[in-house]
C-alpha positions, 0 to 999 in steps of 0.5 A: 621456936625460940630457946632461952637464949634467944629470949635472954638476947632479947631481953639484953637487947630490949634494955640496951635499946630503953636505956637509949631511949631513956637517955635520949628522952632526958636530953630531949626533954631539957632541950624542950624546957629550954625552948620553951621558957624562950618561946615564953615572951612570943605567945599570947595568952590565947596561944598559950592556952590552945597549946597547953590545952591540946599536949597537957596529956601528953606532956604529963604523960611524958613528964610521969614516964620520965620522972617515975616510970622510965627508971622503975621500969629499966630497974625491973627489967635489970632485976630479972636481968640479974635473976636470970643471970643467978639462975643461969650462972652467967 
C-alpha cells in the first residue's frame, strides 16, 4: 500500500518529468516550423493537401496543448504541489 510520501515523490516525479516534456515539445515544435516553412517551396499543392489533411487533428491538438493546456496543467499540478507542501510543513 503506498503512503503519503510515496504518492507525494510521485507526484514531484511526475512534474519533473512533464516539465521535460513541455520543454522538449517546445523546442521540437520550433524545429518543426522551421522545417516545415523550408519544405514550403517542394510540395505541390496536391502534396499539401493530402498532408494537411491527414495531421490537421493532430497538429491542432499539439498546438492546443502547447499553447494552452501544457502550462495550466503544469501550473495545477505545482498548485497542489504547494497545497501539500503548506499541509505537510515541508
Amino acid at each position: 500500500m503506498a503512503t503519503m510520501d510515496d504518492l507525494y515523490e510521485e507526484l514531484q516525479h511526475f512534474i519533473r518529468i512533464l516539465d521535460m516534456y513541455n520543454q522538449q515539445m517546445e523546442r521540437h515544435w520550433d524545429d518543426l516550423q522551421q522545417t516545415w516553412s523550408r519544405a514550403d517551396e517542394l510540395w505541390t499543392d496536391s502534396e499539401r493537401q493530402v498532408f494537411e489533411g491527414q495531421w490537421r487533428e493532430m497538429g491542432a491538438a499539439l498546438k492546443m496543448y502547447r499553447e494552452v493546456h501544457g502550462g495550466r496543467y503544469h501550473e495545477f499540478l505545482l498548485r497542489r504541489k504547494w497545497a501539500l507542501d503548506q499541509y505537510f510543513g515541508r
